[in-house]
Every structure is written in structure tokens, then in C-alpha cells.
N, C-alpha and C positions, 0 to 999 in steps of 0.2 A: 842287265839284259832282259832280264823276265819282266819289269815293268813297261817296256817299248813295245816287247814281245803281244804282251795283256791287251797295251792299250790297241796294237794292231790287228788285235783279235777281235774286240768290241766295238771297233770303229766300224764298220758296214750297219751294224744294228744301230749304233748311234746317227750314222749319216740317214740311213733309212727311216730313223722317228723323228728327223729335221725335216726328211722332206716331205710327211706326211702332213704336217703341216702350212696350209697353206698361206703363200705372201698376199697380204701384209698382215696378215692375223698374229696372235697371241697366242702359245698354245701351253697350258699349263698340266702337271699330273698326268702324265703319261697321252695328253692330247684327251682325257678327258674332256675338259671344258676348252673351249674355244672362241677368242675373240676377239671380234672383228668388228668392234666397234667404230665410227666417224672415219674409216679408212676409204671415203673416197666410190667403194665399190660399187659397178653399176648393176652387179649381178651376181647370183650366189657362187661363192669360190667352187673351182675343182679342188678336189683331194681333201675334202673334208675328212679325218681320219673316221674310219665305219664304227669306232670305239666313242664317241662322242656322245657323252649327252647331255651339253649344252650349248648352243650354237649361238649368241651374241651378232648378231646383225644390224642393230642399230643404229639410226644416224648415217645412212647411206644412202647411195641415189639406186637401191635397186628397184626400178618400177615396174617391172612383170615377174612371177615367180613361174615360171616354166614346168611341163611336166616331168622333166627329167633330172631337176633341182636339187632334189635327197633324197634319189637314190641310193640303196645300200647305207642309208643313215638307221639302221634297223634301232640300233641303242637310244636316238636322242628322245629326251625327257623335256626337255623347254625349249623351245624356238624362239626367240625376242628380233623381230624385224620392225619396231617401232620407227616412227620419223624417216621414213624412204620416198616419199611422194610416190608408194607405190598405188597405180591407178587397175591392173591385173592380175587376178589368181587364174589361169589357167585348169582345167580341167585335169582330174588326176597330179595336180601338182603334191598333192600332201598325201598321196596312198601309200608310200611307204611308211609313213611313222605311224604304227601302230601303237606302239610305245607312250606318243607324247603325252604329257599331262598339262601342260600351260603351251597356251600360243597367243603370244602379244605381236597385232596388227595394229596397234593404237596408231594416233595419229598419219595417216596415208590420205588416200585419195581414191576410197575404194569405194564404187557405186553399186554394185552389186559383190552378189557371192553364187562360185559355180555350183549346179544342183547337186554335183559330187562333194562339195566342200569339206564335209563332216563325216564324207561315208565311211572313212578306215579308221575315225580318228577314235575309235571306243575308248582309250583310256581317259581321253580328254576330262582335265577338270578345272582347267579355267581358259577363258577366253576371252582375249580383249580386243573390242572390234571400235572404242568410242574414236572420237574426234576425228571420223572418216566422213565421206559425202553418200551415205544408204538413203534413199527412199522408202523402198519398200522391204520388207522380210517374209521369202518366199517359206512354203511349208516344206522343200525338198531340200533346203540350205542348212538346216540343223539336226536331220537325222541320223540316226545309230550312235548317240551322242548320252547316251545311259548314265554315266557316272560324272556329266557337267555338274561343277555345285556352284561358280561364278559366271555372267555373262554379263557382258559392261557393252551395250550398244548406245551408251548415251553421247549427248553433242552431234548426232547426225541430223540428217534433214526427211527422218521416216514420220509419215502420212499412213502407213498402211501394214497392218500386218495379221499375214493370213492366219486364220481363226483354228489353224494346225499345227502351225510354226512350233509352236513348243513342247508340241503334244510325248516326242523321248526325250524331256527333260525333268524324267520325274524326281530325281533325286537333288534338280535345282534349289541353292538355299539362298542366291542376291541374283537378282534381276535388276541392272541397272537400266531405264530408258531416260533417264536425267536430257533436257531440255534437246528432247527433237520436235515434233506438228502432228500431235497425237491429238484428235479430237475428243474420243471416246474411249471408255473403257467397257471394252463389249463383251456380252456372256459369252462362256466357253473360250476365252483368250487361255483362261488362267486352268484349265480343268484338271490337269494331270498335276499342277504342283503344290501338292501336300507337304512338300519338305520347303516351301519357299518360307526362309525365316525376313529378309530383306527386299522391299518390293519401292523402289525408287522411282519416282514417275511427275518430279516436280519440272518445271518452267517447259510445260508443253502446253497444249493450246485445250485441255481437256473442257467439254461443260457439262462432261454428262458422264455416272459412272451407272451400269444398267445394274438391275435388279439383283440378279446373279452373280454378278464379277467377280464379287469377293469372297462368296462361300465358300470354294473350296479349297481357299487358307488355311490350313486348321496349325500351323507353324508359325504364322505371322506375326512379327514385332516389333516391324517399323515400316510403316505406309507413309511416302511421302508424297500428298499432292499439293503441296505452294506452288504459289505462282502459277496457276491454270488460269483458265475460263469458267472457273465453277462461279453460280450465282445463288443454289439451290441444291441441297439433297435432301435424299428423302434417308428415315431413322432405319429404316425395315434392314437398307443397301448392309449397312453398319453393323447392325444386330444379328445381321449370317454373319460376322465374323467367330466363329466360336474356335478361339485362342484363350489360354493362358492368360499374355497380358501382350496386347497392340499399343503401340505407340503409334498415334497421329495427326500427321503433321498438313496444315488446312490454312495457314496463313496468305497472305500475297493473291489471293485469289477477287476479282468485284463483284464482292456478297449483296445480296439487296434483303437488308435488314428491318426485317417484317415478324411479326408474331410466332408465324411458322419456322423461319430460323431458327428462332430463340428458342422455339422448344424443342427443335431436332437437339441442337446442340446440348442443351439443358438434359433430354434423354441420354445422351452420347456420355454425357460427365456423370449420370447414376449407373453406367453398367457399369459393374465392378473391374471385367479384363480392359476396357476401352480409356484409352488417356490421350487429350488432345494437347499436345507439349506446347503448344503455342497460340493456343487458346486468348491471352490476354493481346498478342497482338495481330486479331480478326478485325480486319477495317472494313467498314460497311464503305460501300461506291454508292449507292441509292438505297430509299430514294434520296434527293438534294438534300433536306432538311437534315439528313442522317451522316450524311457524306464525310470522310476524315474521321467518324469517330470509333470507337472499338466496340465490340457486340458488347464485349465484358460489362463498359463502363453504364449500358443501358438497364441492367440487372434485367427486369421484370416490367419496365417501361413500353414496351412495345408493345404485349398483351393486354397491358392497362389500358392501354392508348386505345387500342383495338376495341376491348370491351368497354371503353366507354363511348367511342365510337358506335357501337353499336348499340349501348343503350339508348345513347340521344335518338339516333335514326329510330327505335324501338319507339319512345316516348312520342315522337313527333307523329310516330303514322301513328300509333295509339289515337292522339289529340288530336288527329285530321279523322279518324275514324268517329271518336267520341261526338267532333264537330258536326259530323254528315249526320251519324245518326240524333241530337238533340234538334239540326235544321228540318231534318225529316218529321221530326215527332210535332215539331211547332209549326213546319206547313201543314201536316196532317189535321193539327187541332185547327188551324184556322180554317182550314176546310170543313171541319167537321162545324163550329162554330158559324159559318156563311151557311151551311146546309141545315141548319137547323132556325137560324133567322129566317131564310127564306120559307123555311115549311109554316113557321108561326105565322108569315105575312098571309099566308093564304088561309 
């Protein structure tokens, strides 16, 4: 009798933590973690238990996140709504989780971000926004965002972004913009991130990294520019890198492999913190004569080339100079020579 008794005692708590659970979700440890992975769903469940801090939304058709979303989710710690063809964050959607520390938006269909996006999100310390459709990255999209140390916006279609944008992300250590239509790398992008150890920035459309950009790296250890538009840098850009030890990565880019090249690069391999990992495979695009082949395999050929290039040009006006002045001296004499017959004659 007293075990029928028991169990009719703790059946209302039991039925009560079944139903906090919402269908067709998962809910494990006490509703802890919660998930609701490829279940179809076109929008975020009610009755998310308020104890929650992992919410699992992946793989679903939810395509607006509303402002009323996660509320009362004060606990959760990680949000994963990956793969949703979500194309809306709504305004105040995310101000209740003060809490979170990872929010994966990857793969969706998100063109922008509301200017509140980041604003309650202070614990925040990773975020993953890549393989969405961005243009631009506003400077009000990533504020009060202090303790970010991951940010993956790579695979979008960003052209532009404001020279503010990342200005509370001082504690940033990977900045991914991996293969969006970045033309440049402009001073003061980068100013506040002393802590950035990972700076990702290959198969975009770059030809030009300005003067400044990269000095105030002083963390950095892996620079990735392959596969840009780069055709030319200059040593100076390189030489504010004052780290440790930088890894940099320069390949897939159409170099036009000329004397000056060769000696930035040649600089670049005597600073002691500076290592170009891919060095032996720099393909020069121009000029023609150079085309297909690797800077490496040119060692000190380009300069030779160059300087004797200019010795010939050197020698030749020399000998067109030398020419004028011995013509000059021998019309002179013959004049002198007619000018002095002719005096005799008289």
C-alpha cells in the first residue's frame, strides 16, 4: 500500500516536469538541456522550462525569432538555431538572455542584424553568424558585447563594414571574415583588438591592406590573406606587426613579380616574429614572362634582372652621351680648323 501510496504522491511533480517539456522536444536532467533538433518546427516552442540552459534548435523551419521568443529563459547558456532558413531577428528578440555565452546562427538567411542585437547579450562569447546572406556590418549591431572572444561572419556576401563595428570587442581573440567581397583592409577596422590572436580574412576580394591595419595586433598569430586581389605590399604594413610570432598566410593571391616583391617578401622572411607558411607556393600572374611560376623558384633573379636592366639603359645613355659630346668636340675642331684657314687666306 505505501508504494501506490508514494507513487501517487509524486505523480503531479512528475506529470508537471513532462509537461514542461515541450513537444516534440527532448528534455534531459531535469529539463536542463533541451532538444529540439530537425523536429519540423516553424517557430520557437512555448514552455521552454525557465531552468534551461541549452536550447538545441537546429535544423528547423524557424524563420523569424520574435520579441517574445525567450522570455523568462533567464538560465540559458547556449542557443544553437543553426540550418532554420531563418531570414528575421526581430528587435528585442534576444534581451532576455543575459546569461548566454555561445549563439550559433550559422547557416540561415539573415541579411542584416537589428541595431539591438547584442545589446543585453554581455556574457556573450561566441557567435556564429557565417554561411548567412550579410552585406554590410552596422557599428550598432555588436555593442555591449565585452567578453566576445569568437566571431565567424565568414561565407556572407559583406562589401562593407563600419570602421566602428568592432570597436566593444576588445577582448576578441578569432575574427573569422573567411570568403565574403572585402576590398580593403582599412585603418582603424582593427583598433581596439589587442587580444585578437586569429585574424581570418582569405578568399575575399582584398588588393589593398592600408598602412595602419595591422598594428594594433600586438596578439596576432595567424593572418590569413590567400586568395585575395593582392598584387603588391608594402614591408613598412608588416613590420607594425609587433607579436611574438605571426603566421602568414599570402598564397592564391595575382602577385606581379618584380624586384620590389622580392624584396618585401625577402624583408618579411629576416624579421625574426614574421613566418610566411606558404611561401614556396606564391604564384606570380604577371608580368607574362613570369606567369605559373613561384617567387621562391626566382631566388634573386628579378633584382638581377632589374639591375642589369638598368645597367644597360645606364651604359647606353652613358655612350649616347659620350657620342654627342666627341661629335660636338669634332664639329668644334673643324670649325675651329675652317676659322683659321680662312684667316690664313687673308
Amino acid at each position: 500500500m505505501m508504494i501506490p501510496l508514494l507513487l501517487l504522491t509524486l505523480l503531479p511533480s512528475i506529470m508537471s516536469g513532462l509537461r514542461l517539456c515541450p513537444s516534440p522536444c527532448l528534455c534531459y536532467e531535469s529539463s536542463d538541456l533541451v532538444d529540439c533538433r530537425s523536429k519540423g518546427l516553424d517557430q520557437v516552442p512555448p514552455n521552454v522550462p525557465h531552468g534551461t540552459w541549452l536550447l538545441d534548435l537546429s535544423g528547423n523551419k524557424v524563420r523569424e525569432v520574435w520579441s517574445d521568443s525567450f522570455v523568462g529563459l533567464w538560465s540559458l547558456k547556449f542557443l544553437l538555431m543553426s540550418n532554420n532558413s531563418m531570414h528575421a531577428l526581430h528587435s528585442q528578440s534576444l534581451s532576455s538572455l543575459q546569461f548566454l555565452e555561445k549563439l550559433d546562427l550559422s547557416f540561415n538567411r539573415l541579411r542584416w542584424l537589428p541595431q539591438d542585437f547584442t545589446l543585453h547579450l554581455s556574457s556573450l562569447q561566441e557567435l556564429r553568424l557565417d554561411h548567412n546572406l550579410m552585406q554590410h556590418v552596422d557599428s550598432s549591431s555588436l555593442r555591449n558585447c565585452d567578453n566576445l572572444k569568437k566571431l565567424d561572419l565568414s561565407h556572407n556576401r559583406i562589401r562593407t563594414i563600419d570602421i566602428k563595428a568592432f570597436n566593444s570587442l576588445s577582448r576578441l581573440r578569432l575574427l573569422n571574415l573567411e570568403r565574403n567581397r572585402l576590398n580593403v583592409l582599412q585603418d582603424g577596422l582593427l583598433s581596439r583588438q589587442q587580444s585578437l590572436e586569429v585574424l581570418l580574412l582569405g578568399h575575399n576580394n582584398i588588393s589593398l591592406v592600408e598602412a595602419e591595419a595591422l598594428s594594433p595586433l600586438r596578439s596576432l598569430t595567424l593572418l590569413g590573406l590567400q586568395g585575395n586581389q593582392l598584387q603588391h605590399i608594402k614591408f613598412k604594413t608588416f613590420l607594425k606587426l609587433q607579436t611574438i610570432s605571426t603566421h602568414l598566410q599570402m598564397s592564391l593571391n595575382p602577385w606581379t613579380c618584380d624586384c620590389d616583391l622580392q624584396r618585401v617578401f625577402g624583408k618579411i622572411q629576416n624579421v625574426r616574429h614574421l613566418h610566411v607558411e606558404d611561401y614556396k607556393a606564391i604564384l606570380c600572374q604577371a608580368p607574362p614572362q613570369q606567369a605559373g611560376s613561384t617567387l621562391a623558384s626566382m631566388d634573386s633573379q628579378l633584382c638581377m634582372a632589374e639591375t642589369a636592366s638598368v645597367l644597360v639603359i645606364t651604359i647606353t645613355v652613358m655612350l649616347a652621351v659620350i657620342g654627342a659630346l666627341v661629335k660636338a668636340e669634332r664639329n668644334r675642331k673643324n670649325k675651329q680648323a675652317a676659322s683659321d684657314a680662312e684667316s690664313a687666306d687673308k
